[in-house]
C-alpha positions as CSV (number, residue, x, y, z in Angstrom):
1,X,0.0,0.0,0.0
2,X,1.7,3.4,-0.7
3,X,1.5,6.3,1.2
4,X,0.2,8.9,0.5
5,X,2.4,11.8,-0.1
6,X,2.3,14.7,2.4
7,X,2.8,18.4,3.1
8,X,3.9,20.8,5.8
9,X,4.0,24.5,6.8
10,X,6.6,26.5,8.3
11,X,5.3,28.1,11.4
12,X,7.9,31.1,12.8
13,X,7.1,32.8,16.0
14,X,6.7,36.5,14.9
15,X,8.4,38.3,18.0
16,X,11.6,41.1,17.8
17,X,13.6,37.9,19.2
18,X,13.1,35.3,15.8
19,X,15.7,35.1,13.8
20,X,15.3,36.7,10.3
21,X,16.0,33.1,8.5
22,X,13.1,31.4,10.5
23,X,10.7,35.0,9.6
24,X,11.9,34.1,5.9
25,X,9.8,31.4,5.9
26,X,7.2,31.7,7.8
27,X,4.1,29.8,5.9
28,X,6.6,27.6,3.6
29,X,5.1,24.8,2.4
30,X,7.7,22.1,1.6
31,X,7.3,18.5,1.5
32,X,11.0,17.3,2.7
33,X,10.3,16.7,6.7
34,X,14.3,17.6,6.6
35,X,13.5,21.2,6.1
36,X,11.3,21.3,8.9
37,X,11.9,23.2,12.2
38,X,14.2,23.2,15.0
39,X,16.6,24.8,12.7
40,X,19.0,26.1,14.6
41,X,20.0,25.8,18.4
42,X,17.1,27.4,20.6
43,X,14.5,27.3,17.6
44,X,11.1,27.8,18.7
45,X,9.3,27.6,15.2
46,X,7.2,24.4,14.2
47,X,5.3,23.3,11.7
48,X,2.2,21.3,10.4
49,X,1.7,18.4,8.5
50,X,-1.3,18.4,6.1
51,X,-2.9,16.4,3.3
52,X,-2.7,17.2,-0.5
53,X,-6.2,18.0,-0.7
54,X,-5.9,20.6,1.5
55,X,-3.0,22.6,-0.1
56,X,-5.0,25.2,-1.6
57,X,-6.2,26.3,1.8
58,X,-2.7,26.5,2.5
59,X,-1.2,27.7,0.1
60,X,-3.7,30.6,0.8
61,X,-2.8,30.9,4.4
62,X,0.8,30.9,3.5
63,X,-0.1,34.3,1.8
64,X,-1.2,35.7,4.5
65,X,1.6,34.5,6.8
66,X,4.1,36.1,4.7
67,X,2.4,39.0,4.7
68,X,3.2,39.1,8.4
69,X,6.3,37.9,8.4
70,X,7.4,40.9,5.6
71,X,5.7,43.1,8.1
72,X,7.8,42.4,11.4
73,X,11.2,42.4,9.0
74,X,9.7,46.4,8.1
75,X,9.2,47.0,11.7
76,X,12.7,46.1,12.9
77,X,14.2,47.5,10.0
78,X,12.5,51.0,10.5
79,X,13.4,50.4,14.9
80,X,16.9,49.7,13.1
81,X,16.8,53.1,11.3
82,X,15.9,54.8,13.9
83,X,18.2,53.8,16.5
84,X,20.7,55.1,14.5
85,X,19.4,58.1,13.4
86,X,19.0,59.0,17.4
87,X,22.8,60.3,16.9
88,X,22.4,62.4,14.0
89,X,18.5,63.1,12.4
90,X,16.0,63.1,15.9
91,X,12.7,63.9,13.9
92,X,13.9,61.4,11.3
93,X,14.3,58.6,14.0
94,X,11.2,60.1,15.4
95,X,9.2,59.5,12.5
96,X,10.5,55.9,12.1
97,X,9.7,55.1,15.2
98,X,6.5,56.0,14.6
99,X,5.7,53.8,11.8
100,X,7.6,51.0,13.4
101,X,5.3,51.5,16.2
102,X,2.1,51.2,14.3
103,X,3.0,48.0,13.2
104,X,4.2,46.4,17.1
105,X,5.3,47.1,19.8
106,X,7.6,45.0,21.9
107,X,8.4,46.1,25.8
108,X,11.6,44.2,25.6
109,X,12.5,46.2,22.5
110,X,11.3,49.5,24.7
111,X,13.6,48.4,27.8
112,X,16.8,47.6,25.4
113,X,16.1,51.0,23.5
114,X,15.9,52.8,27.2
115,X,18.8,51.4,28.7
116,X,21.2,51.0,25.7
117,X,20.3,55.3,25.0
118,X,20.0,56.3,28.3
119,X,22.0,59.1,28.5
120,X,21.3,60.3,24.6
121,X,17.4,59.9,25.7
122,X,17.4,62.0,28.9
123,X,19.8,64.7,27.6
124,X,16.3,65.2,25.5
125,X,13.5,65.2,27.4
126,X,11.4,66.2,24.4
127,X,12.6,63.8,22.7
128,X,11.9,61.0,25.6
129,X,8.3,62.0,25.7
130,X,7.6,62.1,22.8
131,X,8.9,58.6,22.1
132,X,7.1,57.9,25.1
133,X,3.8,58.8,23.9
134,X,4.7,56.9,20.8
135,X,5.2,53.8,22.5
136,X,2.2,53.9,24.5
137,X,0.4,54.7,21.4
138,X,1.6,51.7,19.6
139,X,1.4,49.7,22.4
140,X,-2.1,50.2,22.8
141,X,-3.2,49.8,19.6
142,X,-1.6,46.2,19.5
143,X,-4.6,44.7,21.3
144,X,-7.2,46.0,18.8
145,X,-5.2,43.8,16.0
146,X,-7.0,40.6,14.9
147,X,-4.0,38.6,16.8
148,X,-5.3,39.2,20.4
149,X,-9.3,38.8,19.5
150,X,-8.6,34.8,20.6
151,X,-7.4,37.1,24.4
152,X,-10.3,37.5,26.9
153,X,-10.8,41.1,26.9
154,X,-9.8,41.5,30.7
155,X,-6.7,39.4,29.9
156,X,-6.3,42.0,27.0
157,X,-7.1,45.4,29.1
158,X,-4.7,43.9,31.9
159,X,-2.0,43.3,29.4
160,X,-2.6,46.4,27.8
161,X,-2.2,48.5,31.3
162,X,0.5,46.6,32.6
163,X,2.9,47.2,29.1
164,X,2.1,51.3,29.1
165,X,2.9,51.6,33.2
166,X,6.0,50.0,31.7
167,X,6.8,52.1,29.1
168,X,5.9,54.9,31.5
169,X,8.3,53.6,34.1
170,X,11.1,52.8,31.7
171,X,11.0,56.9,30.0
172,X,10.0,58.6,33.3
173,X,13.2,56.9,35.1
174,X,15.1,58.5,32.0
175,X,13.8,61.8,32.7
176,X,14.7,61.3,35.9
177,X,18.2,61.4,35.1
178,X,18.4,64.9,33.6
């Protein structure tokens, strides 16, 4: 009796922390169970085996996966940009910040930014706040995204105010040191 032949989907944790070869291919389809995940050494992507008669759903969700994926790699690229531009263009990295914002926001991100551009940050305070409202902005906005709807809203609201107190904490201790 032969077996029938089967499929399987990439599935990368979209987070700041994922390497860039496992965002690559997030929603793969590949039929080689060679190619599928661990990767690399501390690899937290999986995957999913399917039929052949259901590849066209896939196929279709891998679309849409990708579409995420592409997304974070614009995010960090723009946080990239703008962590860069901090020494030389402020309303530059300002306004990549912004639009890396209104994709996600990551506190761990927030707390490396604060504490690897401490001094830079609180030498401008307008500067500080205004990333701060930025931040909190974004960070807000991330539980309204299709993602969380699968969050019980209290969860969601608790989450929600715990990560802006944060964000608050982490930019009012830099304007603390002026």
């Amino acid at each position: 009796m032969k077996r029938e032949s089967r499929f399987y989907q990439y599935y990368a944790t979209i987070h700041y922390q994922t390497c860039e070869r496992c965002l690559r291919r997030h929603g793969e389809i590949f039929t080689d169970p060679s190619l599928a995940p661990p990767i690399h050494e501390g690899c937290r992507c999986s995957y999913l085996e399917f039929s052949p008669d259901e590849l066209d759903y896939y196929r279709e969700k891998a679309k849409r996966m990708r579409a995420k994926a592409e997304q974070e790699l614009k995010r960090r690229e723009l946080f990239h940009q703008a962590k860069k531009l901090l020494q030389s263009d402020l309303g530059k990295a300002l306004g990549l910040f912004q639009r890396a914002a209104a994709i996600e926001v990551y506190l761990g991100e927030v707390e490396d930014l604060c504490q690897g551009d401490c001094s830079r940050l609180a030498r401008r305070p307008d500067l500080a706040r205004r990333l701060r409202e930025t931040f909190i902005y974004g960070y807000q906005n991330k539980f309204t995204k299709t993602k969380y709807e699968h969050v019980p809203e209290g969860m969601r609201w608790a989450r929600e105010s715990w990560g802006v107190q944060r964000i608050r904490e982490l930019f009012d201790g830099l304007l603390a040191l002026r």
